[in-house]
C-alpha positions as CSV (number, residue, x, y, z in Angstrom):
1,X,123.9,241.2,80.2
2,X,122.6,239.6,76.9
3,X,122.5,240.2,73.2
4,X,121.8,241.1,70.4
5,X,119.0,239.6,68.5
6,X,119.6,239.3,65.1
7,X,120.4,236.5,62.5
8,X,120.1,233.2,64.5
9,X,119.3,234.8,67.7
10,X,116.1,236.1,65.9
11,X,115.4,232.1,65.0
12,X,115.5,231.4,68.8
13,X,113.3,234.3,69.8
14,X,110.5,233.0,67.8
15,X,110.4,229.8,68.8
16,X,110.9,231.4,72.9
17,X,107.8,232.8,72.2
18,X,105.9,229.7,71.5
19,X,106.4,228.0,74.2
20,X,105.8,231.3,76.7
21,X,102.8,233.2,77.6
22,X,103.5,236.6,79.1
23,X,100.8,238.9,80.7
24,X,100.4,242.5,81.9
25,X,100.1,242.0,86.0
26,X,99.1,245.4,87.7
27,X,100.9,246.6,90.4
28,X,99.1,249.6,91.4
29,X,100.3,253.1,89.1
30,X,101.8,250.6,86.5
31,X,101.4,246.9,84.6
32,X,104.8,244.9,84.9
33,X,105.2,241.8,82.2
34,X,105.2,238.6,83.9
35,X,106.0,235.2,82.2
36,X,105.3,232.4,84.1
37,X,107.2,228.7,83.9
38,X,106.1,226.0,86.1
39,X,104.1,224.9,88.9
40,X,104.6,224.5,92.9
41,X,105.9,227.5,95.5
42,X,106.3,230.8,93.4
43,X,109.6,232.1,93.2
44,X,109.5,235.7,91.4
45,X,112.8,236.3,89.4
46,X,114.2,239.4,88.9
47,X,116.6,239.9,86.1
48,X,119.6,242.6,85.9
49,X,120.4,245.8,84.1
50,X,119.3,247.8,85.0
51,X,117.9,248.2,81.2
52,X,116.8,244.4,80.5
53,X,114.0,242.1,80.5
54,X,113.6,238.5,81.8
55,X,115.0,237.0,79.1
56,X,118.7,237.5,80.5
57,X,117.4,234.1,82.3
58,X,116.9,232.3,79.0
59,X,115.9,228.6,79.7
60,X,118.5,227.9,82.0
61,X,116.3,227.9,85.5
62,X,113.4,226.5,83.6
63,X,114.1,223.2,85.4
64,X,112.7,224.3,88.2
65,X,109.8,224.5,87.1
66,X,109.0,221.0,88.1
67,X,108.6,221.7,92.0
68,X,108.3,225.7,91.4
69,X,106.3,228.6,89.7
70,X,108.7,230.5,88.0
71,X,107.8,234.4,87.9
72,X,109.7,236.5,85.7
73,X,109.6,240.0,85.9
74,X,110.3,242.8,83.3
75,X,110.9,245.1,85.9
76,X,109.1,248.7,86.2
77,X,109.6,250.3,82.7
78,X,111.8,247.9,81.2
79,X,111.4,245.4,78.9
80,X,107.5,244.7,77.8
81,X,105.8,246.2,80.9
82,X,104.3,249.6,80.9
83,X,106.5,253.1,81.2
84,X,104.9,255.2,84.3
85,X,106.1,258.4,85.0
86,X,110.1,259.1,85.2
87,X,109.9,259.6,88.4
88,X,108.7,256.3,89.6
89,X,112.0,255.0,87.9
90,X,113.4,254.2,91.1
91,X,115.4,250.8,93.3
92,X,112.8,251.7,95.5
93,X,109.8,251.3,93.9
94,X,111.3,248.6,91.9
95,X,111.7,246.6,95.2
96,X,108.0,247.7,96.4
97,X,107.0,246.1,93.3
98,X,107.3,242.8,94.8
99,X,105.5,242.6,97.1
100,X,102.6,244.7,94.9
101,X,102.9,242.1,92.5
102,X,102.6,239.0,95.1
103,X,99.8,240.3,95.8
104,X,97.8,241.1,93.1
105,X,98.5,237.6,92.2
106,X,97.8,236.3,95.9
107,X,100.8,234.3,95.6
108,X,100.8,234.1,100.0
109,X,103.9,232.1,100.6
110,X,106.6,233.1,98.0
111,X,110.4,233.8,97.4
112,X,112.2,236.4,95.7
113,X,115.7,235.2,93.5
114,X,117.3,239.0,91.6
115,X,120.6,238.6,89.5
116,X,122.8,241.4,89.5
117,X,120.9,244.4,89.6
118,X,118.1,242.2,89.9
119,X,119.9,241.2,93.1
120,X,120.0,244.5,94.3
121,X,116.2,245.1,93.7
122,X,115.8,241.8,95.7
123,X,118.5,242.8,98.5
124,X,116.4,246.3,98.9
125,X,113.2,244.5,99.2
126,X,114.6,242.3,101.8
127,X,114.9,245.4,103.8
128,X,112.0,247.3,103.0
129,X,109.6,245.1,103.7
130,X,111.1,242.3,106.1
131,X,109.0,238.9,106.1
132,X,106.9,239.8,103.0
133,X,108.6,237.4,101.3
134,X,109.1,233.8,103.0
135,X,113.0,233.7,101.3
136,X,115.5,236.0,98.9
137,X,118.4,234.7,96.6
138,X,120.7,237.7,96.0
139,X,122.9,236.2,93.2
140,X,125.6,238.6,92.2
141,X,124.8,241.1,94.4
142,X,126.5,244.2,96.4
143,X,124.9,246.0,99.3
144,X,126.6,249.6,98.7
145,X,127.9,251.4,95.7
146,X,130.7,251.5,97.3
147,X,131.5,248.0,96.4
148,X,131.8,249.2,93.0
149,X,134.5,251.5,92.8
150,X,136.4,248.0,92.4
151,X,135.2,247.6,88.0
152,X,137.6,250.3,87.4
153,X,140.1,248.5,88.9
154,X,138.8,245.5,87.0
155,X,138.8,247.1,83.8
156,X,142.3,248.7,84.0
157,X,143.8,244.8,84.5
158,X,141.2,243.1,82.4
159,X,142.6,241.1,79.6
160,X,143.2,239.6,77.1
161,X,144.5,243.2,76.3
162,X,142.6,243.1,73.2
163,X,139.3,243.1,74.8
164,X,140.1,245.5,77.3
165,X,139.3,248.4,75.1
166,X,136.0,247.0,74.0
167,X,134.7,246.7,77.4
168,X,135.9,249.6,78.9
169,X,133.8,251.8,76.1
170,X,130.6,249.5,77.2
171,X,130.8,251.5,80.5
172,X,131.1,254.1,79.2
173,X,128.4,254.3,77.1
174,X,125.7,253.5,79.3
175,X,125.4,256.7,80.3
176,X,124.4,258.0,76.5
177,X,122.2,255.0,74.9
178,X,119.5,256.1,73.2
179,X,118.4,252.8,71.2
180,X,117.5,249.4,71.7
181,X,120.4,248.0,69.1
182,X,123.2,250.2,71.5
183,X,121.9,248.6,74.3
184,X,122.2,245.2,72.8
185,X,125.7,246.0,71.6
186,X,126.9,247.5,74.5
187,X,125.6,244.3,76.5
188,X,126.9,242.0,74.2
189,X,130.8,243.8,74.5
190,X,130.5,243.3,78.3
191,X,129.9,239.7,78.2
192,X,133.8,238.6,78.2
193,X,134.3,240.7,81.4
194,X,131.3,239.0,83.0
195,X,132.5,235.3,82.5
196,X,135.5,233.9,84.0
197,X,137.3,233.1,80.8
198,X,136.9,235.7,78.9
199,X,137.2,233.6,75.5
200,X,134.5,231.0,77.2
201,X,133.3,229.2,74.6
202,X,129.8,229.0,76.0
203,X,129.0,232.7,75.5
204,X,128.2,232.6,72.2
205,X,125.2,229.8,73.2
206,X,124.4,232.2,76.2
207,X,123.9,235.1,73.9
208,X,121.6,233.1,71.3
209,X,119.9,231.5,74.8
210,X,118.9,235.6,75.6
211,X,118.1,236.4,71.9
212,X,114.8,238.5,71.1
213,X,115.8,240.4,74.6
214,X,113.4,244.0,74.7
215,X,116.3,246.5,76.1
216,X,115.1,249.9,77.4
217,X,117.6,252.9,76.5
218,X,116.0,255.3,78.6
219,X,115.9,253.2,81.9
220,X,119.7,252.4,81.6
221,X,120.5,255.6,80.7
222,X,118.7,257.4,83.4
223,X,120.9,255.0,86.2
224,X,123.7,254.7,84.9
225,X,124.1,258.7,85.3
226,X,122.8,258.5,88.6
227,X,125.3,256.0,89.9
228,X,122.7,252.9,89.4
229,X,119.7,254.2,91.9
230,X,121.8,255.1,95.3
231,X,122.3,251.4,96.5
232,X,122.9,251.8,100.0
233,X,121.6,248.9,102.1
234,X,124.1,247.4,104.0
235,X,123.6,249.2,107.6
236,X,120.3,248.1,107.4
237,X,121.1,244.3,106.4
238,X,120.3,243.3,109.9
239,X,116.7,244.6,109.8
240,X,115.9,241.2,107.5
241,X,114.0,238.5,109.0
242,X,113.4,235.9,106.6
243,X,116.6,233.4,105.4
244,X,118.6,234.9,102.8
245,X,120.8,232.9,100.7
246,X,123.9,234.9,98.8
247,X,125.5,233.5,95.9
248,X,128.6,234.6,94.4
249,X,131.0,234.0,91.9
250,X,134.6,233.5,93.2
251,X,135.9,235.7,89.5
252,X,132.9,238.3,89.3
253,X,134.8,241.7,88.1
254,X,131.3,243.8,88.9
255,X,129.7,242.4,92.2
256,X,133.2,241.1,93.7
257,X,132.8,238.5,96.1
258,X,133.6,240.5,98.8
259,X,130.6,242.1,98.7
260,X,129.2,239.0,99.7
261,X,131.3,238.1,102.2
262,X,131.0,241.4,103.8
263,X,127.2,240.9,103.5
264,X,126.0,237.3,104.0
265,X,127.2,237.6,107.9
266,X,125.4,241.1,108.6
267,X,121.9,239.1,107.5
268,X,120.3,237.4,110.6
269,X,119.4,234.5,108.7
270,X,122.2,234.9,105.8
271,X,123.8,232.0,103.8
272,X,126.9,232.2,101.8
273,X,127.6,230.0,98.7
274,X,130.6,231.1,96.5
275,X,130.7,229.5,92.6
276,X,134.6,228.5,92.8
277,X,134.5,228.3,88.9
278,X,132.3,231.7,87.7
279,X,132.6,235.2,87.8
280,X,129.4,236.9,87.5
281,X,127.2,234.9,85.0
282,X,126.9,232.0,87.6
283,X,123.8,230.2,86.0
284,X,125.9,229.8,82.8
285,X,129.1,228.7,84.1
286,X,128.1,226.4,86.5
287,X,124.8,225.9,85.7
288,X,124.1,222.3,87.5
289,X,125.9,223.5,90.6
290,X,123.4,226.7,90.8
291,X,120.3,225.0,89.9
292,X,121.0,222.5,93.3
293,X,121.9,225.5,95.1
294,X,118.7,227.3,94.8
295,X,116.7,224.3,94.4
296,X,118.1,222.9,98.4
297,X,117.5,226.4,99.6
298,X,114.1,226.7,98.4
299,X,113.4,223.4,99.1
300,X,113.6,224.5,103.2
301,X,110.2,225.5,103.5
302,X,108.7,223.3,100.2
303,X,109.8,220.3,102.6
């Protein structure tokens, strides 16, 4: 969910990569690309897709950085990190990832905060590997595929009417990308259907916010055939130890906030916040609101 990156986009992505220093972090069989913001408890970020790079993020948790170290990930084969075999290409080893790379970095005491299918990465982590991580923020989030079967429904009522269309044919072709421009197009037709108003005037400063975004055709391509990696967590929800916290957004039209509610209760340690006024780009809508959010949550075991 970001943009293109052409004409003033291009403008911003030069001057993002001033002020950022990314590095190759090994995580056993590959190197992920980590950009780091920040100073204090680390809090790895984990962006969505699957198909993207960290820069869905933009700047807009870089205020954290005052109390935290920001880590975020190009996930495994996406974005500028390295392309292992095919058959790595998988939510599991995404979410094993995690703790690979906390370690490699002897981070000790950290957090994990995914977005969408970054949330899902983070959400299968949780159970995978209970306790690794001290706290998880699934934000935008579903436990099951099942809890998608609801876009289609989305998209059939989507409007304006004009728009519907549009989006509809960004599904669709995710399963047949082959280039890094179709990506960014594809991505950048979807982002009405991802904010509440679909006219909101703020996407157009949210797309320039992602611009110079490194899209990988081959990774989106490859799960978006196989129905996004076999998510299919939530009998196990109650295996987590550590607090979760589950953010929502009260319009989302992809992760519905049902999905949350079903799931937040299920976690032994869970926490429900819904975004009243978002759908599923929470961190743009209602920026301030999620920025205390996270912040109060992490700040449990800073404190």
């Amino acid at each position: 969910m970001t943009t293109t990156t052409s004409g003033a986009s291009d403008a911003m992505a030069v001057a993002y990569d001033r002020r950022v220093d990314g590095r190759l972090v090994g995580v056993g069989d590959t190197r992920l690309y980590v950009v780091e913001r920040g100073s204090g408890y680390p809090l790895i970020v984990l962006h969505g897709g699957p198909g993207c790079d960290h820069r869905m993020f933009g700047d807009y948790l870089d205020p954290l950085g005052d109390e935290y170290r920001l880590l975020l990930v190009d996930q495994r084969a996406q974005g500028r990190s390295e392309r292992p075999a095919e058959e790595t290409w998988t939510l599991e080893r995404m979410a094993a990832d995690v703790p690979a790379l906390a370690d490699t970095l002897g981070l000790g005491t950290y957090a994990v905060l995914g977005h969408s299918y970054g949330a899902i990465v983070a959400l299968q982590n949780a159970v995978d590997f209970p306790g690794a991580a001290a706290q998880t923020i699934v934000s935008s989030g579903v436990p099951s595929a099942s809890y998608l079967a609801e876009v289609d429904a989305n998209l059939a009522a989507f409007e304006p009417v004009e728009l519907r269309e549009r989006v509809t044919q960004s599904w669709a072709r995710e399963k047949h990308v082959t280039t890094h421009d179709e990506v960014a197009t594809l991505m950048s037709d979807q982002l009405p259907f991802h904010f509440g108003d679909p006219l909101d005037p703020r996407i157009p400063d949210y797309e320039l916010r992602m611009g110079g975004a490194v899209y990988s055709p081959e990774v989106l391509r490859r799960f978006a055939n196989e129905e996004y990696g076999g998510i299919e967590v939530e009998d196990r929800l109650g295996d987590v130890t550590h607090p979760v916290l589950v953010m929502a957004g009260r319009h989302d039209r992809t992760c519905a906030v049902g999905a949350s509610g079903e799931m937040a209760p299920r976690l032994p340690n869970g926490q429900l916040v819904v975004f009243e006024n978002s759908a599923h780009m929470m961190f743009a809508e209602q920026p301030d609101h999620y920025l205390a959010t996270v912040r109060e949550f992490l700040d449990r075991v800073t404190a």
